[in-house]
N, C-alpha and C positions, 0 to 999 in steps of 0.2 A: 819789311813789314807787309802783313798781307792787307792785298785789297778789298777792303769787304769790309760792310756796314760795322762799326763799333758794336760790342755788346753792353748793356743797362750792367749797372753793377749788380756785384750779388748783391743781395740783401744782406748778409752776414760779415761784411766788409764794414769793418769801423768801430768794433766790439774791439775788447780788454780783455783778456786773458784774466785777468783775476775778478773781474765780474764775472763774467764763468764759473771762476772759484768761487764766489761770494754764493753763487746759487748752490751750487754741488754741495756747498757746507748746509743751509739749510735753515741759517740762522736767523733772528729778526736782525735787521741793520738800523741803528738808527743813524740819523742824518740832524743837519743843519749847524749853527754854532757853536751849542752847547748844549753839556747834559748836565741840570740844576742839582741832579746828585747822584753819585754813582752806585752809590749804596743802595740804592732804588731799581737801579736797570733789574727788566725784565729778564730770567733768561729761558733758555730750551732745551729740553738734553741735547748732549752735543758728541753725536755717536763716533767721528772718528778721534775726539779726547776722553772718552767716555767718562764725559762731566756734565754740567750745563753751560752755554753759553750763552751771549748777543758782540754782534760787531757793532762798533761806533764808526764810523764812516763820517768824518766832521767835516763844513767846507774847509777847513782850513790845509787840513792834510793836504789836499789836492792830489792823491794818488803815489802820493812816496811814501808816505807809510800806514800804518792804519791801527787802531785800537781796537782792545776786544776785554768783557769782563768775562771770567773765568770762575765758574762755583763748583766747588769740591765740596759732596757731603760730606756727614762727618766720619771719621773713621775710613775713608775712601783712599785711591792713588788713583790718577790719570793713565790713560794708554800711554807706551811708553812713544814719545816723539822725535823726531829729528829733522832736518832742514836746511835749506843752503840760503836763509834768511836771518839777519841778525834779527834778538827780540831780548827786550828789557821787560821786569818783570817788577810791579810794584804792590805789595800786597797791603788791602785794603782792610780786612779782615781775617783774623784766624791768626793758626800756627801749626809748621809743619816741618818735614826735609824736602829736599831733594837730593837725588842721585842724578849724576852725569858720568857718561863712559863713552870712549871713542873706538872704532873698529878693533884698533890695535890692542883693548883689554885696560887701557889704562881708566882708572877708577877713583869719583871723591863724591863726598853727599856732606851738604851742611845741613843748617836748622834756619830756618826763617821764620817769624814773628810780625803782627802786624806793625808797620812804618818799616819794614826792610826790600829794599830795591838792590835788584842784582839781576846781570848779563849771561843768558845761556850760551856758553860758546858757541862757537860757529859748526851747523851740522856734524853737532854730539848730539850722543843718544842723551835724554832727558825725562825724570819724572818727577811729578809734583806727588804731596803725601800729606794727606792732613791729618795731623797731632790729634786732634781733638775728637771725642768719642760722642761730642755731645753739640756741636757746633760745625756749622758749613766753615770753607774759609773760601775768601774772593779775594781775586786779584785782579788788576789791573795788566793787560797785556798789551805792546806797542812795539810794533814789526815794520822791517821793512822786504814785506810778502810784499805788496802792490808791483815794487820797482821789481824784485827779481822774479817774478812770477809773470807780468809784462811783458820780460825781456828774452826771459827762456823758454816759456808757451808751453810746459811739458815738466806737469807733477811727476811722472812717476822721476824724474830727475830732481827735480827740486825737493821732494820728499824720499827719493830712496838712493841717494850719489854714495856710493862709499870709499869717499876718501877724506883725510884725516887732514884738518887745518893743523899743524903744530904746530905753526905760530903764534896761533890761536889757544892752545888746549894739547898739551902733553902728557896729562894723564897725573900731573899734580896733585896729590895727595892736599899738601896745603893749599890749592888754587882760591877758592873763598873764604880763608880763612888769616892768611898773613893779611900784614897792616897796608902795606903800600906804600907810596911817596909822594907827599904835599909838595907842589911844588909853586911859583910864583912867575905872572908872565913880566916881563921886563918892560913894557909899556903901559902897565896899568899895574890897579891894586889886587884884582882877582888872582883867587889862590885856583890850583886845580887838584883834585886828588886822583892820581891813580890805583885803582883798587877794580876789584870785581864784584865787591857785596858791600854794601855799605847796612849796619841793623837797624838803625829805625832813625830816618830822615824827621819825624816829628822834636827827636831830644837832641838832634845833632849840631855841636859845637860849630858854628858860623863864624866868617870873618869878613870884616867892612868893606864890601867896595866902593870906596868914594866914588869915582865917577859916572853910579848909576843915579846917586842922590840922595835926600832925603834920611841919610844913616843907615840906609841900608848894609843887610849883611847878607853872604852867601858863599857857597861854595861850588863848584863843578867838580862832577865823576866825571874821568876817559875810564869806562870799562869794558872788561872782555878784550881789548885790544878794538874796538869796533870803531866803525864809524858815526853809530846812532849811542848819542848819551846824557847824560843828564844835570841836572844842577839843582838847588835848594836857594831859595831869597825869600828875605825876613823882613821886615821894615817897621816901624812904630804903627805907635795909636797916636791919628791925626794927623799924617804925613803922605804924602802921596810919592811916586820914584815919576824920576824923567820919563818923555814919549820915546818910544826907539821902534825900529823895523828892522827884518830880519824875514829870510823863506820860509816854505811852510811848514808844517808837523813840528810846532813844538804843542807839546801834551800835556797843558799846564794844569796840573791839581791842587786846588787848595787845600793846607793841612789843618791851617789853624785861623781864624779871622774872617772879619762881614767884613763885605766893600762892594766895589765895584769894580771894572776896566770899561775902557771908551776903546774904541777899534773907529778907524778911517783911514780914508784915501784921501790924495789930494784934489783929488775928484770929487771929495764927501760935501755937502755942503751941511752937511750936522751927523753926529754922531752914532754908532751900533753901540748900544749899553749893555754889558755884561753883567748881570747883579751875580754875587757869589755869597757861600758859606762856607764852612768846609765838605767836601764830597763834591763839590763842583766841579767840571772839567768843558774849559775851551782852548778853540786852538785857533788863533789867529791866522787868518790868509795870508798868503806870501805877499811881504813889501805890505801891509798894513799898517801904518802906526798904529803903536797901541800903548795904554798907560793905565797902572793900576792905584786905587785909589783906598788904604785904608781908612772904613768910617765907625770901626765898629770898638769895642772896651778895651781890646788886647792886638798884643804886638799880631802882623799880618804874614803867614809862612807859606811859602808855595813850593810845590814840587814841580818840576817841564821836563817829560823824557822828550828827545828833541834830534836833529842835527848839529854839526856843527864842534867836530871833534876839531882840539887843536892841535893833535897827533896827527889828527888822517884826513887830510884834507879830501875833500868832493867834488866838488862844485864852486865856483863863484854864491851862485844862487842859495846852496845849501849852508853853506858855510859860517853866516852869520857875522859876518864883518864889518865892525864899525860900531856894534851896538852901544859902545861906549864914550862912542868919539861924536865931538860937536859935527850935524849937517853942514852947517857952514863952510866948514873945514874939509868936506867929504865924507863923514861917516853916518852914520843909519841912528843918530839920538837928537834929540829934540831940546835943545838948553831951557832952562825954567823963564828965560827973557824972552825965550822967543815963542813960549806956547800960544794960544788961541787966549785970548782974557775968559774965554766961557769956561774956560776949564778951570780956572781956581773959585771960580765965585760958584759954579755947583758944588764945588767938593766943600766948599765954607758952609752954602745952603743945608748939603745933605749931614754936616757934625751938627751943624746949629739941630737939627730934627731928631738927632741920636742924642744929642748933648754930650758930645763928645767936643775937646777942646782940640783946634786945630794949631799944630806944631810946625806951622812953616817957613814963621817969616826969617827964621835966622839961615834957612838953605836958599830961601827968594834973595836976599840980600845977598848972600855970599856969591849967586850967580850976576 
């Protein structure tokens, strides 16, 4: 080691590679817990999609993944895209195709509609196309650009690699289009479906998982083969689901239903409140409790493009393990005996204000 006085650091030492990105792109970013509704976000033109855009940058994500809306005039198509980032796509608004193809020529293009979420395979080429001659269409976009764009430091790779996932993506003619297989995990009641398009999460048949609470119902996508994926949960009017935690980036949007969520630590000594509608969207911090609270006329339905495949495991952290198993016991949920007393007497306060009748004492008893 040489002799000689140390040097000051650079200045440029400590940046993010995808802050970087985040400026080159050009877009507004918003920030903080939540966006009260998505249908709202501003956007920009967004010249290397050649659409509009804005990023969401939420604290919750924490830099693994990130969201972004996406506006196709009407009668429009996006530049064509590709990427060594998985990205789930939920459309908010509109109706349109898409085309995907991979180096090797293989070729398939469905229709998507608004409530349809589906997975662009893995750096395939990609284009969006809006149906409508007379209407924008938006989407909701949620990537995990942050992590591999941090870790590879160098777009023209991350944006122009050409080689072909076929694990991924073989050039399947029926790739979004066959049905899939429901499947069921052996230690709980959660079903899973594997698929790559699911059409519209607003009408989609649900099933009970008892041990979230409250009658809830839901379902989980593993799509694309990916790591990053999603789920659907329903719950009544007048019912609230158990507290649980879980890492961060899950992208939770409401489809249908007023209420609320409480967000804390054990550090909290009172709670972050989340009011929602539909078109809402927060995304809980890593290892946050959080619990959602229906107060409004009609049953309560959420969409979370998220972590936490049960195929493709991650992370400890990422993984989301336990969310339905008693803390007690070791796992990441909060039994209804063991919550904060403040938590049922606001949610009794806030029906009592709705006039909404509260439905909970036959799951309070049963725990």
């Amino acid at each position: 080691m040489p002799e000689r006085e140390p040097l000051p650091l650079p200045k440029e030492w400590g940046r993010t590679a995808f802050s970087q990105f985040l400026q080159q792109e050009g877009l507004p970013v918003v920030t903080g817990l939540a966006v009260p509704d998505l249908h709202e976000v501003e956007t920009v033109p967004w010249p290397r999609m050649e659409a509009r855009g804005a990023y969401l940058q939420l604290l919750g994500a924490e830099d693994t993944n990130i969201a972004y809306v996406l506006d196709l005039p009407p009668a429009r198509a996006t530049a064509v895209d590709h990427h060594l980032f998985e990205e789930v796509f939920f459309v908010l608004e509109g109706r349109g195709t898409c085309e995907v193809w991979n180096h090797a020529g293989g070729h398939t293009s469905f229709e998507w509609q608004r409530g349809s979420v589906f997975a662009i395979p893995l750096n395939t080429f990609h284009r969006l196309h809006n149906g409508s001659g007379q209407h924008r269409a938006r989407l909701l976009g949620v990537s995990t650009a942050p992590l591999i764009i941090n870790l590879l430091r160098n777009l023209d790779f991350v944006f122009g690699c050409a080689f072909d996932f076929t694990d991924r993506f073989r050039g399947e003619a029926d790739y979004f289009t066959h049905e899939g297989t429901v499947y069921r995990r052996p230690d709980t009641t959660q079903k899973i479906w594997e698929t790559n398009f699911v059409s519209d999460v607003y009408n989609l048949h649900l099933y009970e998982w008892v041990e979230r609470g409250a009658g809830g119902r839901h379902m989980k996508f593993e799509l694309a083969n990916n790591t990053l994926i999603a789920h659907v949960s329903e719950f009544p009017v007048g019912t609230y689901k158990k507290a649980h935690r879980h890492g961060p980036g899950a992208h939770v949007v409401i489809l249908h239903g007023q209420g609320y969520s409480l967000m804390w630590t054990d550090q909290h000594t009172d709670f972050e409140e989340i009011p929602w509608k539909p078109g809402t969207l927060f995304v809980p911090p890593g290892m946050w409790w959080h619990q959602h609270f229906n107060t409004g006329p009609t049953p309560a339905r959420y969409l979370a493009i998220r972590w936490g495949s049960t195929k493709w495991k991650l992370t400890r952290y990422l993984d989301y393990q336990g969310v339905d198993k008693d803390a007690k016991a070791g796992g990441n949920q909060i039994e209804y005996a063991d919550q904060d007393p403040r938590v049922h007497r606001m949610f009794v306060e806030r029906c009592r204000a709705n006039g909404v009748e509260v439905r909970m004492d036959a799951f309070l008893v049963r725990t």
